[in-house]
N, C-alpha and C positions, 0 to 999 in steps of 0.2 A: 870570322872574327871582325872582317872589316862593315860586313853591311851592319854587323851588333855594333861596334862602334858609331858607325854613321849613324844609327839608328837615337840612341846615347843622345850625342851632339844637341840632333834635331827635338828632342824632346826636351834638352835642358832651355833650348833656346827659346820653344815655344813658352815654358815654364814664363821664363824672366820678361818677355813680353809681356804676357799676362798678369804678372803683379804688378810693371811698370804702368801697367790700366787700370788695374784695381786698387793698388797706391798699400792695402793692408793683407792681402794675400802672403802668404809664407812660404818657403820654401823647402824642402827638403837637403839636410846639409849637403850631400854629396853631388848636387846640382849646382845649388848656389856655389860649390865653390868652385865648378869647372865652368863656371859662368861668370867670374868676379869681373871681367872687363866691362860686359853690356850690366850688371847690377849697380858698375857705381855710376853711370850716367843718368839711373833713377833716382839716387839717393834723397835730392831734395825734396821728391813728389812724396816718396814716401816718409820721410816725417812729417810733410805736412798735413801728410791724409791721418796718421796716427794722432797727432793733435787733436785737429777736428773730432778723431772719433770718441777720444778720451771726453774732450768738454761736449761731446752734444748730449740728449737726454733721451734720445730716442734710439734702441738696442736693434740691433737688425742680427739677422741669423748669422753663423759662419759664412764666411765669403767660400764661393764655390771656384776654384785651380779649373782652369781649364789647360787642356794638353791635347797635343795635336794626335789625330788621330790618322790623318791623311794630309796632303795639302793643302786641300779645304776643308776639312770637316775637323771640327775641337770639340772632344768631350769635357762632360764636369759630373762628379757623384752628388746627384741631388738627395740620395736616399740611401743608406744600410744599413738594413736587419740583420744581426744575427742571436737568436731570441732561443735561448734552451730551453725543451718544458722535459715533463714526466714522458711526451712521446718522443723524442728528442730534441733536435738541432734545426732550424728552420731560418734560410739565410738569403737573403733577396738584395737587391741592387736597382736603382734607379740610377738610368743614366740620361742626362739632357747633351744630343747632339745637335752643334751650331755650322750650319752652312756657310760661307764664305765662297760658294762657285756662282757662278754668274747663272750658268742653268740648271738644271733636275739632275742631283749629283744622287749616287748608288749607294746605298750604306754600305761598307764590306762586307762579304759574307765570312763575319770571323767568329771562332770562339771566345766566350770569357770562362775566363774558371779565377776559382778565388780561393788565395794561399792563407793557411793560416800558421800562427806563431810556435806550433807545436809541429812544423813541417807537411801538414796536410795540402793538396791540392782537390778542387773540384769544380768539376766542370758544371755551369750553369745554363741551364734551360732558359730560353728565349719563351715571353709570351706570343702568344697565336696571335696578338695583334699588333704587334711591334712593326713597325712602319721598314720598308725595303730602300726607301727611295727618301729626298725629304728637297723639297722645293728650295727656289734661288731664296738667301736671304733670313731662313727661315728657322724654326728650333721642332725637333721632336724629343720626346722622351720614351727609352726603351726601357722595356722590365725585364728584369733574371730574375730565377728564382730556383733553390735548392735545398731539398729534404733530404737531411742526413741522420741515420740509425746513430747519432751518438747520444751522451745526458751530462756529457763532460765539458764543461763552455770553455771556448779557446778565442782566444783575442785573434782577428782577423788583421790579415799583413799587407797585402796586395791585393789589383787585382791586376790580371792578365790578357790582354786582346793576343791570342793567337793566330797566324793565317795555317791552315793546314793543305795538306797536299793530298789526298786521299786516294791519288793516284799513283801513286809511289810504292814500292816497298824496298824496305819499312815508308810507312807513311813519315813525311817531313813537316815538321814545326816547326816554326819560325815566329820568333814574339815580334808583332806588330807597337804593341802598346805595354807599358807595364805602369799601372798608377800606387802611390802608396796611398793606405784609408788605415793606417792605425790611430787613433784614439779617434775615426771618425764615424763609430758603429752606432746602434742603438740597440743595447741589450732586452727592451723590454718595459715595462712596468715600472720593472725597479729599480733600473737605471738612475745613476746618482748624478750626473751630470761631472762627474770627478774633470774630466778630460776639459772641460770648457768652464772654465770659473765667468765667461761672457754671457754664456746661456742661462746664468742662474742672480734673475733680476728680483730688488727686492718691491714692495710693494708700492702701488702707482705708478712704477716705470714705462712708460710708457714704449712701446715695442713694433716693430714691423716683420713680416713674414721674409721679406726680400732679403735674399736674391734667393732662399731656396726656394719661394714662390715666387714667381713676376707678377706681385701686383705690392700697388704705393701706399695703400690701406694702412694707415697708423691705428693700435689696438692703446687701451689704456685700462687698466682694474682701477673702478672708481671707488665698487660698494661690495659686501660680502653679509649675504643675511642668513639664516639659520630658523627652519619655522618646521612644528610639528605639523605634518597633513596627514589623512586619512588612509594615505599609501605609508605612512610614516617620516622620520627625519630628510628633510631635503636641505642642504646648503645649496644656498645661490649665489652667483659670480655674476654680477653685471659689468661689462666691461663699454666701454666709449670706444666709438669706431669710426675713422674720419676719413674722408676721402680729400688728400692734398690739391689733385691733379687736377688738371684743365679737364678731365673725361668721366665719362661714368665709369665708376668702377663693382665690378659683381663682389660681394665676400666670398671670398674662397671658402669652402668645406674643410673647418679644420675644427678639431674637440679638446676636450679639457680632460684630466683624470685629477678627482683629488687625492692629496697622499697625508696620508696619516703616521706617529710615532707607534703606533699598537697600543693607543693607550686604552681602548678600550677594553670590553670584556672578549673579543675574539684575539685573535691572533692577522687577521686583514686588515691591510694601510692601504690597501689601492680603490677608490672608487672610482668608477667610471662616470662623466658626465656627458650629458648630450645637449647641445643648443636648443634653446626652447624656438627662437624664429624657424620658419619652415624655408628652406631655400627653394629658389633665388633671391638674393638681396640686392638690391642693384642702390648706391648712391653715386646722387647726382652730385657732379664738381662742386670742391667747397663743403659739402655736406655733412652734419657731422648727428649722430644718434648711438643710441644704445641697443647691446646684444644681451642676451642673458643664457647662463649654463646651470642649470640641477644637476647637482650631484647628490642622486639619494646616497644615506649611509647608515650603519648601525645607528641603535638609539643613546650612546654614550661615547659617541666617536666625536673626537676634539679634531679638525683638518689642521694641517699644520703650512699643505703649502699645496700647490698643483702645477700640474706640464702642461702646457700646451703643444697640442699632437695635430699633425698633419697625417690625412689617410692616403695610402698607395693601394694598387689593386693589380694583380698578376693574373692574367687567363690562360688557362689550358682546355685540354679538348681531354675530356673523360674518355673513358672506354666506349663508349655508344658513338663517340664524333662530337660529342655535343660542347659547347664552349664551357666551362666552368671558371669559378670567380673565386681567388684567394687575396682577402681583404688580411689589412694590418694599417699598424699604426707606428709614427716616427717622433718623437719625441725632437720637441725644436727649444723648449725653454722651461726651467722651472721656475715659479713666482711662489714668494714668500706670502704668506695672508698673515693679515697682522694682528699682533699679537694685542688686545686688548682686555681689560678690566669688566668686572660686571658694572662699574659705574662710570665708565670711561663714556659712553652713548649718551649720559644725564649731563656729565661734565661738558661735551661741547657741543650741547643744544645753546641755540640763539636766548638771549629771552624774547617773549612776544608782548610786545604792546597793545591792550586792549583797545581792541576796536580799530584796527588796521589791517590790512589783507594780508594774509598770509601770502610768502613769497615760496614759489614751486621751484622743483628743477626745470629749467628750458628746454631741454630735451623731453622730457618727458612726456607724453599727450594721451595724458589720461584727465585732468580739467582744460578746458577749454580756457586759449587765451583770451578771449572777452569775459570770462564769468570770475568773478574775484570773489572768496572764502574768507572770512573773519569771525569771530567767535564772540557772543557777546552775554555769553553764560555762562559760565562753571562751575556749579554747584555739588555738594555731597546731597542724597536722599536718602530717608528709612525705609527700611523692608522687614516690619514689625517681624518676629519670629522665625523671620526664614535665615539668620546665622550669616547674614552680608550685608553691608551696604553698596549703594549703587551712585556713582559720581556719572553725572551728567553734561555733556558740553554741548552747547546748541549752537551750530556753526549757521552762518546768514551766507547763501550763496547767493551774490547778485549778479543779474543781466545786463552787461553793459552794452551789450550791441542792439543791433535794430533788426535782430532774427532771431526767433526761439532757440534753444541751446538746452541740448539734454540734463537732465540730473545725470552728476557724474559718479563712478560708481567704485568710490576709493574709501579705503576704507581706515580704519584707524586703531593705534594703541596709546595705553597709557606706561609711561617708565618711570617706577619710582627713583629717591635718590641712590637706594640700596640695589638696583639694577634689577626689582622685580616687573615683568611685563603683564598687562591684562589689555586684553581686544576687548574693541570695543564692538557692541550692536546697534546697529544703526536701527531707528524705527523705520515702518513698514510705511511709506508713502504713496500717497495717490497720485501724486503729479509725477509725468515721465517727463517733462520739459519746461522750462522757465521763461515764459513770458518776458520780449524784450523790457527794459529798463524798468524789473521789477525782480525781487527779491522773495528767496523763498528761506523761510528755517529749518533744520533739520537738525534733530538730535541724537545723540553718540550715548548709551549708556555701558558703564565700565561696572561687572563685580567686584569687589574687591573685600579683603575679610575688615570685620566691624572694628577691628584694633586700630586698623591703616587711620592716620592723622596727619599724613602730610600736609604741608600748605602748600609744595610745588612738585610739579611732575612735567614729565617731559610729555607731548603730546606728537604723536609722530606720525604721521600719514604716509600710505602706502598702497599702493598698485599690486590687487589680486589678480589681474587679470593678465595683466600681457603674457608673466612668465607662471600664470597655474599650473600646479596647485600652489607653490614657493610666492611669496608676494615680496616686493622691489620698492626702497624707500622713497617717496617723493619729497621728502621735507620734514623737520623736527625741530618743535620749539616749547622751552621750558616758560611755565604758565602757572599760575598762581592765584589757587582757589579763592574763590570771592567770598565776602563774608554777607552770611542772610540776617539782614534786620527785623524784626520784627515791630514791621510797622503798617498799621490797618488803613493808614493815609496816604500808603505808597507803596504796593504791592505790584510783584512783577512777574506776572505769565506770557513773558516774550511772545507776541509782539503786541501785548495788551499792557497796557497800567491801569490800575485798580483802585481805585481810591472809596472806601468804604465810608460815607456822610452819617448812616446812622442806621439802629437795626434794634431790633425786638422779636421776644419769642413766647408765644404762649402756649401754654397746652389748652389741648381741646378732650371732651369729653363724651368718650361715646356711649350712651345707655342701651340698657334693654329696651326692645321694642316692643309694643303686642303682639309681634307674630313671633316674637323671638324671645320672652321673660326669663329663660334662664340663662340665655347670655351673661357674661359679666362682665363688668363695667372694663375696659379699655383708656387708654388715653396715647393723644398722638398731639404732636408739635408742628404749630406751626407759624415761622421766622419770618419777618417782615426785614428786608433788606434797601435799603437807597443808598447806589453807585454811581460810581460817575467811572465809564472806559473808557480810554483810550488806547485808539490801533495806529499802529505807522501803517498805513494806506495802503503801503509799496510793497507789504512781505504777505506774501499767500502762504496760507493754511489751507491745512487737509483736518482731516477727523481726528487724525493720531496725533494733531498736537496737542500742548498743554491743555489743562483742564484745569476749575477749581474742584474740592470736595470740600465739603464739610463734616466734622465727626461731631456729634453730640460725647460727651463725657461727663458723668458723675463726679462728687469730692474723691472716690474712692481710683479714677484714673479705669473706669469700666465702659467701653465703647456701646454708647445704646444703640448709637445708629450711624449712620452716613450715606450724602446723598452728592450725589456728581453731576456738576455743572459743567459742560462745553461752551468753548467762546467762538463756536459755527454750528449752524446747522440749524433746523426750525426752531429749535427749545433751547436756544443760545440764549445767554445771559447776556441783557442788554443797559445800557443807563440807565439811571434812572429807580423808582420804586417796584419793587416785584417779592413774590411770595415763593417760600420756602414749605414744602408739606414734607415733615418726615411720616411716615406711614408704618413703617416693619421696623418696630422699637426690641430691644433685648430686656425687658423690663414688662409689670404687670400694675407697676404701682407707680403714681406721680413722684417725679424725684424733682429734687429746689435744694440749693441752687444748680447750675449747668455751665458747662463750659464748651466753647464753639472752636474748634481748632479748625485754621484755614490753613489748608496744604494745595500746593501744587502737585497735579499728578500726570507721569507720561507714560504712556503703556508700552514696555519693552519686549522684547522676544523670550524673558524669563518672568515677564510679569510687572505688576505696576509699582515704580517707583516716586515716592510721595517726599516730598518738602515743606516742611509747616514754614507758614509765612508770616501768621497774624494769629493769634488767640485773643477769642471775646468771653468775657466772665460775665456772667449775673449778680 
């Protein structure tokens, strides 16, 4: 009775040290109160540590109690499973022990066993590589772990450091340690966070893994996307990850699960996500970038919120000798994803000022900080009979530095007011790099059905590649379709101006030959055109840009012909006077009068989409 007393004493005492350092640590009532002398000499540290922690912004885990476990050596429970399935009960323990000996102190060779609230004891298995020893100054962490034949979940109470005597009979026990861990388990999956209303941050709160991880790493949910892939529905979590400290710090190995209400068509709320970066991540002091999480899900599954989970690992020796590995996961916070509108993304788009560079996230380094993006087209095109129209936006990406700089390779949507989305296809470009302090154009064509009349949409750019298949927002600005004049004095196939001086069309008449008299007469047309072009110097073209075409049409609105003009290439369309031969007419007979419809045309990945710009009549 007296060394369990003494025993008692020495552990309250350690107790109250230990919150007198940690300032928001708790205590167990029946310590604290056989401890009330050395508690009220902390008092003012620890309201001033609860202040602080109430007004900062940044959530850090449960503070971890450390308790003595010898003279020098204090444990803390960094980690507790205890996780019921259909096979049963599976109940594990991580423990972090801190040195305080000056040299190479001996772990004890003690039991743990772990009580639970329904009276059960069980003694827990040490892994095979759990440290014996642990250097001056220093931390290790042991793992328990224990498979129990039950399917009945029982809230866990204690746990227990036993010394045993094995040379005895009866052998003698002796509790060295006894810690409480009730409401400090992790059931699981579906663990509600009930027990820690601290643990359950709502959206953008920004968070740190410490103390049940040592490291300074500050986490932040900045953006949450949602895109149909190949593999099927994936949400994305990109989160902001900052390194405070004076040192390089690694990301720790820690995962996401997202959780769902069951709104879907199964009965599963739990996705699991995996970090798309591949580890090691090492940032350098001060540093600050983005992580991203997939979480694939059904195809009608709404996420409502997710944990973030810290992985543990226990080894044992199989039946052959050989080491084996029993992975899980601990659940450290739940974050709310937020709750938005189909038109909430429309509603706090920028607007964008034509003909200014779009402004990127900083983080992001998918455009190159020399190369500036602006937009200096956006127009609707016809897709005679194919049941869409096709809106085009021709972005001008310039070279401001004094090095080549890749074409970059992000990619884009349209968002209507109504919160409908359409991706956009980029055309097929020749150039893989942009020439210092020169400008290249490239076009974004959008399906969209022939109803759609918007005048503004949201135009949103987006990074397919870091976290593939799932694509990560870089920037979104509402933009406001231009209106096409039709004007033949002042026509615009970016980066050409057009200006049509004067133009004529005749038919021409093909007869029977002598070697050929029963031929029949033919006729074909051919337009006499004087232009005057202008190029901005600075913006390179490839093949797939603009074009003009021209269609021939009858009073009756009947296409006889059409013939396409490039503004590169040998047979480019130059200033000046030059001849038009339509040759393959839809017609057998001279038609008068004719109508000249001048369209701009860009060839997309679904086919050519055309913009009348100028109509000439006879």
């Amino acid at each position: 009775m007296t060394n369990s007393n003494h025993q008692w004493k020495k552990t309250a005492l350690s107790v109250v040290l230990t919150a007198s350092l940690l300032g928001t640590a708790s205590m167990p009532s029946a310590m604290a109160a056989s401890a009330a002398p050395e508690a009220a000499v902390t008092t003012d540290a620890l309201k001033a540590a609860s202040v602080g922690q109430a007004s900062g912004t940044i959530a850090g885990t449960p503070l971890l109690q450390s308790y003595a476990l010898t003279d020098k050596l204090q444990v803390e429970i960094k980690s507790l499973l205890n996780e019921t399935t259909s096979e049963g009960t599976r109940i594990a323990a991580v423990v972090r022990v801190r040195s305080s000996d000056a040299n190479v102190a001996k772990i004890p060779d003690l039991e743990l066993r772990v009580k639970t609230a329904d009276g059960y004891e069980y003694p827990m298995q040490a892994s095979v590589f759990n440290a014996h020893a642990i250097r001056p100054g220093t931390t290790e962490e042991l793992n328990f772990l224990v498979k129990v034949d039950r399917r009945s979940p029982s809230e866990l109470t204690e746990l227990v450091w036993y010394a045993v005597d094995w040379y005895s009979y009866p052998k003698k026990e002796t509790v060295q340690l006894a810690v409480p861990v009730k409401g400090q388990e992790w059931t699981g999956p579906l663990s509600s966070f009930a027990n820690s209303a601290s643990s359950v941050l709502p959206w953008e709160r920004s968070f740190t893994l410490s103390p049940a991880l040592e490291s300074p790493l500050v986490y932040t949910p900045v953006s949450v996307n949602r895109d149909n892939t190949p593999q099927g529905p994936v949400t994305t979590v990109k989160m902001r990850v900052e390194n405070p400290s004076a040192t390089k710090e690694a990301v720790p190995d820690f995962t996401i699960d997202g959780r769902s209400n069951g709104n879907g068509s199964t009965d599963k709320t739990v996705f699991p996500g995996k970090r798309v970066e591949a580890s090691p991540l090492v940032l350098e002091p001060k540093e600050q970038r983005y992580i991203h999480f997939a979480i694939p899900t059904d195809k009608d599954t709404v996420l409502t919120n997710f944990n973030v989970l810290t992985p543990e690992t226990f080894r044992q020796l199989d039946p052959k000798g050989q080491p084996s590995q029993v992975s899980y996961n601990v659940g450290r916070y739940q974050v709310a994803l937020p709750v938005t509108s189909r038109t909430a993304e429309f509603n706090a788009a920028k607007p964008y000022e034509p003909g200014q560079p779009f402004v990127f996230d900083s983080l992001s380094d998918t455009i190159d900080p020399h190369l500036s993006v602006s937009m200096v087209e956006f127009h609707r095109h016809e897709n005679e009979g194919e049941g869409y129209q096709t809106v085009i936006a021709k972005l001008l990406l310039t070279n401001n530095s004094d090095l080549p700089v890749p074409v970059p390779t992000f990619q884009t949507k349209l968002i209507t007011a109504q919160g409908m989305t359409y991706s956009g296809n980029r055309q097929t470009g020749a150039i893989a790099e942009i020439m210092p302090q020169t400008s290249y154009a490239v076009s974004y064509a959008f399906n969209m059905p022939t109803e759609n009349e918007d005048e503004q949409y949201v135009l949103k750019f987006t990074d397919a590649k870091t976290a593939a298949p799932a694509s990560t927002t870089i920037g979104a600005y509402r933009v406001a379709m231009q209106e096409t004049k039709l004007d033949v004095a002042n026509m615009s196939f970016y980066p050409f101006k057009v200006k049509l001086n004067d133009w004529t069309l005749n038919a021409r008449y093909n007869v029977p030959s002598a070697l050929s008299p029963n031929t029949p007469i033919s006729y074909t047309y051919r337009m006499k055109l004087d232009m005057d072009i202008a190029r901005n110097e600075h913006v390179v073209v490839d093949p797939n840009s603009s074009k003009m075409q021209l269609e021939l049409v009858d009073k009756t609105g009947r296409i006889l012909s059409t013939k396409s003009l490039p503004f590169s290439g040998v047979n480019r369309l130059i200033s000046g006077p030059q001849f038009i031969q339509f040759d393959t007419l839809r017609t057998e007979e001279h038609e008068y009068p004719l109508d000249i419809n001048i369209y701009e045309v860009i060839t997309t990945p679904t086919g050519e989409a055309k913009r009348l710009v100028g109509v000439l009549k006879q």
